[in-house]
N, C-alpha and C positions, 0 to 999 in steps of 0.2 A: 359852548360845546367843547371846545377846546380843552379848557380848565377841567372837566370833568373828566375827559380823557386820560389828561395828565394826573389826575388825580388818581384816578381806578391806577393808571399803570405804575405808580407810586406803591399805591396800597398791596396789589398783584408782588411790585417785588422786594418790598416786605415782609410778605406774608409765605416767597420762597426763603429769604433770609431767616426767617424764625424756623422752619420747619427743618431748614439744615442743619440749622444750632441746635435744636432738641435732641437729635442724635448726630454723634459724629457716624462719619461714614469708616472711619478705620477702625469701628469697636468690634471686639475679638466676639468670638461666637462658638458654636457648638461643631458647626458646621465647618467652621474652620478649623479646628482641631482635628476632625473624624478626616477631613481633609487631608490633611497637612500631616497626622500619624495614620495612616493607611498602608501607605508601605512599609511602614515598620510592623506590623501585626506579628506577621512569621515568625520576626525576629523575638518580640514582645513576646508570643506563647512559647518560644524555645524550640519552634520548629526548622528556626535557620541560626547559623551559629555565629553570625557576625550581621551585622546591621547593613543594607545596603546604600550606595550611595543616594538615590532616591529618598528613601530614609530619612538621611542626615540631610540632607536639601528640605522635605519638610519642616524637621528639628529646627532649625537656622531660621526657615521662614516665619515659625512660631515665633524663636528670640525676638525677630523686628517687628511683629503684630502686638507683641504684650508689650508698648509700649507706658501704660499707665497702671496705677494698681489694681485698677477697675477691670483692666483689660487680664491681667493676671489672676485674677481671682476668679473671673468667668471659663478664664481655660482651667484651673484648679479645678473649680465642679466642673467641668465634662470631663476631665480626664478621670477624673474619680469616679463618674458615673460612668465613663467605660469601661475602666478596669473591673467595676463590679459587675459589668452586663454581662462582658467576655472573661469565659469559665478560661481557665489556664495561663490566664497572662500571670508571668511571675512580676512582684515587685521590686526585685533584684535589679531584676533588667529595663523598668524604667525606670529607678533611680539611678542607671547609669548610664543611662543614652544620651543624656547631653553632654555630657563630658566623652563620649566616644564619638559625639561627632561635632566637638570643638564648639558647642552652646552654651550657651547661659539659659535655662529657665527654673530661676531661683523656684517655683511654685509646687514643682516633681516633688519635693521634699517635705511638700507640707499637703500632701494630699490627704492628712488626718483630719486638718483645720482649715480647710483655705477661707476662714473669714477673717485667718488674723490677720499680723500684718505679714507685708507683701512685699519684701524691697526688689 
């Protein structure tokens, strides 16, 4: 009985071990973008004339989530699939949010292609 126990709870936390590795839990998402640029919208449609700090604390939160090119590439399509949703966002102004609020997301730049590469 024993052995079978030990068995099943073997098998049990292996079979959490696989399901964790299938997906990492820090992959970037849609959700997290709409997230993480929400307070920037006003700024994004030209309704407010400088970016809030809020904002930029999104911005930065993105820089640390796109850690892989997987994870950059997936924020690449949503932010392109939002700019397309929401009528009056200029591209002006996201290709310069992250330099106005002191980030890195190489991806804003390639929102033509984002299948290519990604550094």
């Amino acid at each position: 009985m024993r052995s079978v126990a030990a068995f099943c709870t073997v098998l049990l936390g292996m079979a959490v071990v696989c399901m964790m590795a299938s997906k990492p839990a820090d992959a970037m998402s849609c959700g997290d973008v709409d997230l993480n640029l929400s307070e920037c919208m006003w700024y994004l449609a030209g309704r407010d004339g400088y970016q809030s700090t809020a904002c930029c604390n999104g911005v930065r939160h993105l820089e640390k989530l796109g850690a892989t090119t997987r994870d950059r590439r997936v924020a690449c399509d949503c932010l392109r699939e939002t700019v397309k949703r929401m009528h009056g966002i200029s591209n002006s102004r996201v290709d310069s949010l992250p330099s106005k609020c002191s980030a890195k997301l190489s991806y804003v730049t390639y929102l033509d292609h984002c299948d290519g590469d990604m550094p």
